[in-house]
C-alpha positions in Angstrom: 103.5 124.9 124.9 102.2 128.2 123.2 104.1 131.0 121.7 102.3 133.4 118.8 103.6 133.5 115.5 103.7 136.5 113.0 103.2 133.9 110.7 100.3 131.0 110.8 103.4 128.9 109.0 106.3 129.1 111.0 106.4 126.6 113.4 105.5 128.2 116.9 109.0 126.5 118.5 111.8 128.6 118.7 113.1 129.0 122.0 111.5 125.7 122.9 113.9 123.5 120.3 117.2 125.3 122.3 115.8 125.2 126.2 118.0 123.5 128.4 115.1 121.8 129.9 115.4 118.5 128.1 111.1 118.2 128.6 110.9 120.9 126.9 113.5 120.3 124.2 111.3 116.8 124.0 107.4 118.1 123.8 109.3 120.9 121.1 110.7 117.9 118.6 107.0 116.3 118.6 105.4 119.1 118.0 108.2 120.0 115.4 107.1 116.5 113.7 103.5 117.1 113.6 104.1 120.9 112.1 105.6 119.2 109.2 103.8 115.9 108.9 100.4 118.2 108.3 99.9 118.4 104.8 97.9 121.3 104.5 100.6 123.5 105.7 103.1 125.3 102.7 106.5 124.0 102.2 108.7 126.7 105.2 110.3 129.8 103.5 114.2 129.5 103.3 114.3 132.2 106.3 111.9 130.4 108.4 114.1 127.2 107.7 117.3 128.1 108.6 115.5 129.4 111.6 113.7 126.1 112.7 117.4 124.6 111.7 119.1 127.1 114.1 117.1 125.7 117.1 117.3 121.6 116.1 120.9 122.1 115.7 121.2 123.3 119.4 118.7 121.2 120.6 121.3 118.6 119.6 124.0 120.4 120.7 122.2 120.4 124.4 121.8 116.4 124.3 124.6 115.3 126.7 124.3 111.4 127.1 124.7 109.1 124.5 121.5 107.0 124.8 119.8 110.3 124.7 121.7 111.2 121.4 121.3 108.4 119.5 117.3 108.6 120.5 117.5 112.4 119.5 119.5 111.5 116.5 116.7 108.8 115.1 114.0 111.0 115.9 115.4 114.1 114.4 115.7 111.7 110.9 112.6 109.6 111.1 111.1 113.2 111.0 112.1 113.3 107.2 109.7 109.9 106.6 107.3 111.4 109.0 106.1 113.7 106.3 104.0 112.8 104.0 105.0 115.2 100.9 108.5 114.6 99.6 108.7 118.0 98.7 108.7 119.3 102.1 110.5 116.4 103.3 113.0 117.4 101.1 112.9 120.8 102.4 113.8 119.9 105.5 116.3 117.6 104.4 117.6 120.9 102.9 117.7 122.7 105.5 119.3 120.1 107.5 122.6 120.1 105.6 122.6 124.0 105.1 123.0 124.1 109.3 125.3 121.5 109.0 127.6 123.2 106.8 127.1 126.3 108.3 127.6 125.6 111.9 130.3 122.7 111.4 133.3 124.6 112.0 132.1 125.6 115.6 131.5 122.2 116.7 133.8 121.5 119.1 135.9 118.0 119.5 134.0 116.9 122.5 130.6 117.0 120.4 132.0 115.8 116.6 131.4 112.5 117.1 127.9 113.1 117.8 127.0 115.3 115.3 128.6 112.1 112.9 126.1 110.0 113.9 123.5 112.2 113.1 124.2 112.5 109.2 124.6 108.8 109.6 121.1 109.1 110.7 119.5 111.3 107.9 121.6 109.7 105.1 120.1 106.5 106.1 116.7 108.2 106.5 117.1 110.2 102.8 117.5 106.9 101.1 114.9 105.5 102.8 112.6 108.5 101.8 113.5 108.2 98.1 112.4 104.3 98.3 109.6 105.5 99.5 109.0 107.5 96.4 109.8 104.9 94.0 113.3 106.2 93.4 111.5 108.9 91.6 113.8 110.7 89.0 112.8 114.4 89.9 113.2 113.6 93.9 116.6 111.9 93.7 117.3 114.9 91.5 116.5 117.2 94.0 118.5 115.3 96.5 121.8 115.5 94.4 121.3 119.1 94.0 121.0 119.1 98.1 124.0 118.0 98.2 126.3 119.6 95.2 124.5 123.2 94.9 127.0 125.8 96.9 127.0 125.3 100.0 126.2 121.6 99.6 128.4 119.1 101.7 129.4 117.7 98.1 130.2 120.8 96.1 133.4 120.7 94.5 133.9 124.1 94.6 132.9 125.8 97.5 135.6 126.3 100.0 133.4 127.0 102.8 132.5 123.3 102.9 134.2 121.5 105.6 136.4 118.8 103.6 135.6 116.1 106.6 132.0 116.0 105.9 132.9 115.0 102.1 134.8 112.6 103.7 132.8 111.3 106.3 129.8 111.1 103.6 132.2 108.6 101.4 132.8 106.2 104.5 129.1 106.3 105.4 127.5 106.1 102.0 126.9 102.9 100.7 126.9 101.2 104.1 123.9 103.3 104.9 122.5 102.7 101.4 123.1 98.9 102.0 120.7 99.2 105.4 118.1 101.0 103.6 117.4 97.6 102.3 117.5 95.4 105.4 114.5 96.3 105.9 112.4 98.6 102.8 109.7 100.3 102.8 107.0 98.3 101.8 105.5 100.7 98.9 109.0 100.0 97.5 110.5 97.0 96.1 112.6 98.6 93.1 116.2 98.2 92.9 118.5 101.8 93.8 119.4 103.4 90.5 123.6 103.7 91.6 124.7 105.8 88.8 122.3 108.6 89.7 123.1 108.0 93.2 127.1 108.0 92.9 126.2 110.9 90.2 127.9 113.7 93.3 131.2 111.8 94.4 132.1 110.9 90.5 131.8 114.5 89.8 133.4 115.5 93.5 136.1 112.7 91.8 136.9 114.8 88.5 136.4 117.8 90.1 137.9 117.9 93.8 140.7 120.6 94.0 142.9 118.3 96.9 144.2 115.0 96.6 143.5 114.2 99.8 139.6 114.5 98.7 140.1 112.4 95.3 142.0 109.7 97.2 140.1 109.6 100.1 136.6 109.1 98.0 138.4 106.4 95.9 139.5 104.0 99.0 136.2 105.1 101.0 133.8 104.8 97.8 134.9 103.9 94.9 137.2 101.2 95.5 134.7 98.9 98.0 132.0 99.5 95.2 133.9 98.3 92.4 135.0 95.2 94.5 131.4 94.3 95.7 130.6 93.9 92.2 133.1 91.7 91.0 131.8 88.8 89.5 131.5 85.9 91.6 133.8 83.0 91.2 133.7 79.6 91.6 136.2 79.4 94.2 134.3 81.8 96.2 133.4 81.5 99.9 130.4 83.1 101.1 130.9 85.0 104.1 131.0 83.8 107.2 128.6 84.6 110.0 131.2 83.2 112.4 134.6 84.4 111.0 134.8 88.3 110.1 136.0 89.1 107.0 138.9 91.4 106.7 138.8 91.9 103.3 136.4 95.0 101.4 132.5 95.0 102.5 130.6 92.6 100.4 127.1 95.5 100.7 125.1 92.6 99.9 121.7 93.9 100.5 122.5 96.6 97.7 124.2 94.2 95.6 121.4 92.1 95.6 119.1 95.4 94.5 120.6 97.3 92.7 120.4 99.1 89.1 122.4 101.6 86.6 119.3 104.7 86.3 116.0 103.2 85.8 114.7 101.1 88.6 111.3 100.6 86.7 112.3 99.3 83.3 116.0 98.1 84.1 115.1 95.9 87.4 118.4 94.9 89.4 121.1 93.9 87.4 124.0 91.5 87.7 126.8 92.5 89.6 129.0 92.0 86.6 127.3 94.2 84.2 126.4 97.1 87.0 130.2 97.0 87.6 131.0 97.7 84.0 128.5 100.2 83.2 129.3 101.9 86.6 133.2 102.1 85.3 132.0 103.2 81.9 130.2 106.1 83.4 133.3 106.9 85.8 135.5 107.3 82.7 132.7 109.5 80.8 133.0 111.5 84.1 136.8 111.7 83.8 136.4 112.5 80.3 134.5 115.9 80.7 136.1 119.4 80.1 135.8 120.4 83.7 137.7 117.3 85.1 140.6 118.6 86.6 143.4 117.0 84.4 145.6 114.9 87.5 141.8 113.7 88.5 141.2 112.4 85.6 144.6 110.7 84.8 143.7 109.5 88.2 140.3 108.2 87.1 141.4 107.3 83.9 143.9 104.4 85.8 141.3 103.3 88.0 139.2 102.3 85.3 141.6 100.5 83.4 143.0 98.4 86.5 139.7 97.3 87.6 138.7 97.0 83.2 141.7 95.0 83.0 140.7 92.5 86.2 137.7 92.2 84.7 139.2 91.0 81.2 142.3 89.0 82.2 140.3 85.8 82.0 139.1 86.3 78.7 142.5 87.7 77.3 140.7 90.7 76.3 143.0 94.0 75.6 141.7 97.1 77.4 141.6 100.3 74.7 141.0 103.4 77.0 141.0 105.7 73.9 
């Protein structure tokens, strides 16, 4: 497969990435990986991106079969720790959600459900990539802004962005953040920092313009994350592997490895105090000037329910001043 390139940095795959020979759709996405796993190429213009993003996007578009979409779907994402710079696997990363948002509104109904998968796939594989890195402050900074800048699947407002993929990216979240630790990385044992990782849905929470948004990242998000946390009690089965449990999800794995900001110095942190200091920085959240004011009261009554559960045993009065 040859094609010449005006440029010695854009990857020589164009046409290739959209064939309908499925080969040749094949040979184009290994040759896309190694493009982008060699180091000593330059991070891809924005131009030359949302090109290379135009043909993946229909290359997935042309994969008809579901064993051969969930295979496309994996490998697509495992490109993003294929690469060994985070920079320019955060490129791509960028450019993956700029496609997305772009080119959701002509997906049709018969291909939605795969396209779901496949940010199931590369939200899995971003967390993975910032274990990789240590949680690094500056990458998981760059992440956030992947999602919130305009045009981001998280911006509050933009109203180009689809509303389904905010709310597809609260029911997948911490699921997909709790499998990122089934099985780490093994240049990374720290704990997730969860306030800098929640940092877009409680601002897409103060700032979401619909209801429908606000409610639907509270019962998605917000609501299974506060109830993980609760403190253990004595009373308390462990879940059974035999009988499912019908209640919240317990995310376990993230439970267990988890921190406020600061994987380095803090380590994980009990459940109990992550929950509070997670609520406390939820109210701060509702509490700035750009909250719209029926979030916040919104916000404002979620923290003092779950504030209040928290005290009843102690007989502690909640003050929400």
């Amino acid at each position: 497969m040859t094609e010449s390139s005006s440029s010695s940095n854009a990857p020589p795959l164009g046409r290739y990435l959209a064939s309908t020979d499925k080969k040749t759709r094949d040979k184009a996405i290994k040759n896309l990986s190694l493009f982008l796993s060699d180091s000593s190429r330059d991070t891809l213009s924005k131009s030359e991106m949302a090109r290379l993003w135009k043909g993946i996007f229909y290359c997935f578009w042309m994969s008809d079969k579901p064993l051969v979409q969930q295979a496309l779907a994996s490998e697509l994402a495992g490109i993003l720790l294929s690469v060994s710079t985070p920079s320019v696997a955060l490129a791509f990363l960028r450019g993956f959600w700029e496609a997305t948002v772009r080119e959701w509104t002509s997906i049709d109904r018969l291909r939605i459900d795969k396209y779901y998968m496949l940010i199931r796939r590369f939200v899995n594989a971003s967390f993975r990539l910032l274990m990789r890195t240590g949680w690094d402050g500056a990458a998981c900074d760059e992440y956030n802004s992947i999602l919130t800048v305009r045009g981001g699947p998280l911006c509050s407002d933009d109203i180009r962005v689809p509303s389904s993929l905010s709310y597809h990216l609260a029911d997948i979240y911490l699921e997909e953040l709790d499998k990122a630790y089934d099985n780490p990385p093994e240049s990374s044992s720290l704990p997730a920092p969860l306030s800098t990782l929640l940092s877009p849905f409680f601002t897409l929470s103060a700032r979401a313009s619909t209801n429908v948004t606000y409610h639907r990242i509270e019962s998605s998000l917000l609501d299974p994350l506060f109830a993980a946390l609760k403190p253990l009690q004595a009373d308390d089965e462990p879940p059974s592997r035999k009988r499912p449990r019908l209640t919240m999800p317990t995310y376990s794995n993230l439970v267990a490895n988890a921190c406020l900001s600061d994987p380095a110095s803090e380590g994980a942190i009990d459940r109990a105090n992550l929950r509070k200091a997670l609520l406390r920085r939820m109210f701060d959240v509702a509490s700035e000037q750009d909250t719209r004011d029926a979030n916040r009261r919104k916000m404002y009554a979620l923290w003092k329910s779950n504030m209040e559960e928290d005290d009843s045993t102690s007989g502690t009065e909640v003050d929400g001043s």
